[in-house]
Steps between C-alpha positions, in 0.01 A plus 500: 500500500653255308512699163790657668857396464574303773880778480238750580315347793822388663622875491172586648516282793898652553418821517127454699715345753788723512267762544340308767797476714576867433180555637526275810861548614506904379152545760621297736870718524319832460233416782749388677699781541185742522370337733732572789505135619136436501495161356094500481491818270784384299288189417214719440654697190689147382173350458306785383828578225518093427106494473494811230778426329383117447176636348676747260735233406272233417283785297822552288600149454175284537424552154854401362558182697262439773675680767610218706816647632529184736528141453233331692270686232687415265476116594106556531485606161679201396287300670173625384679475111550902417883476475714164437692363735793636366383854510438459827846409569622805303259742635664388819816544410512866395222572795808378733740735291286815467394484837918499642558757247178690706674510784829607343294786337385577871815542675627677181208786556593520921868451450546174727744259367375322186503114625467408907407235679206512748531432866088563559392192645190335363514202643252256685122289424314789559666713225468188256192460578412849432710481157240175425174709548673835339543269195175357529284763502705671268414236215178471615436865393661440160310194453147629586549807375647414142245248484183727535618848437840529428525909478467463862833327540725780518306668784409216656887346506595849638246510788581145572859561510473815666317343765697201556826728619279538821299213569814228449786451735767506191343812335393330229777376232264255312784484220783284490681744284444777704620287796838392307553877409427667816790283705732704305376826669619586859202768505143496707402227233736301542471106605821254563611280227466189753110643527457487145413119471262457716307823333525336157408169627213630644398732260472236219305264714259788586472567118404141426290435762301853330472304177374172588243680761383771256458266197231338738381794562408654165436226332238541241114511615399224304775323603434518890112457402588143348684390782228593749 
């Protein structure tokens, strides 16, 4: 990856994330109003659009820079020494911008005014603590599965993902950029501004908890065997 311009990765990560939030906000207006206020099917074809649209995005960008398109994965990469530190910080920064120009792109396509301010409350330990395991599990699967077969990552992210709408009390956000980006939407996905922190907080504390946990776990065989 690193044969590439690091110009060229950092317009990779814009876009993958701007089309991420296109993805999440758009489904989440268009089940919304199809649904005719069922809030359970209007999750359903969220996470099902969020879940195939992840996999097709990271297909498309995976090769160019990594497809992080969120900065807890970012910081993992740092921290396992496949970007710099101050790639990291700039793969951040444009994965914060892409993914507010996402959900301007979104509200552009289902003519709702282009910047709002969300009243859905997210609020409370139970939805942190969901945001914590979301984030979690969600580097676990990128850890494991970039370890020992990584053309299983974009499927695997996307089932994860996918899955996590339903089985977590937030739905799922797992991104800090994504969280920032999605208080500017007063749509289904929508969370509160004053929310947002304790998502983010959460979310990078479940990422590093993943990283210290999962380097013990897949530790090299000989390795472990030594220790024994």
């Amino acid at each position: 990856m690193h044969h590439i311009s690091l110009s060229r990765r950092l317009v990779a990560e814009l876009l993958g994330t701007a089309l991420l939030l296109a993805v999440v906000v758009g489904s989440g207006i268009m089940g919304d109003r199809l649904s005719g206020g069922n809030v359970a099917l209007a999750l359903l074809a969220n996470a099902l659009a969020t879940g195939a649209g992840l996999f097709a995005l990271i297909q498309i960008f995976a090769p160019i820079s990594g497809a992080h398109f969120n900065p807890v994965v970012s910081l993992y990469a740092a921290m396992e020494k496949h970007i710099s530190w101050r790639e990291a910080g700039l793969y951040a920064v444009v994965q914060i911008v892409g993914a507010v120009l996402g959900v301007f792109a979104a509200h552009l396509m289902f003519a709702v005014p282009l910047i709002e301010v969300s009243q859905h409350v997210r609020a409370g330990e139970a939805q942190w603590w969901s945001e914590f395991v979301a984030t979690f599990g969600l580097l676990a699967v990128i850890i494991a599965t970039s370890r020992n077969n990584h053309q299983t990552t974009p499927v695997a992210v996307a089932a994860y993902i996918t899955s996590a709408y339903w089985f977590t009390a937030s739905t799922a956000f797992a991104n800090p950029a994504v969280t920032l980006a999605r208080t500017l939407t007063a749509t289904f996905a929508g969370i509160r501004p004053c929310d947002a922190f304790g998502f983010i907080l959460m979310q990078i504390m479940g990422a590093v908890a993943a990283v210290v946990i999962f380097r013990w776990l897949l530790k090299p065989l000989d390795t472990a065997i030594k220790r024994v």
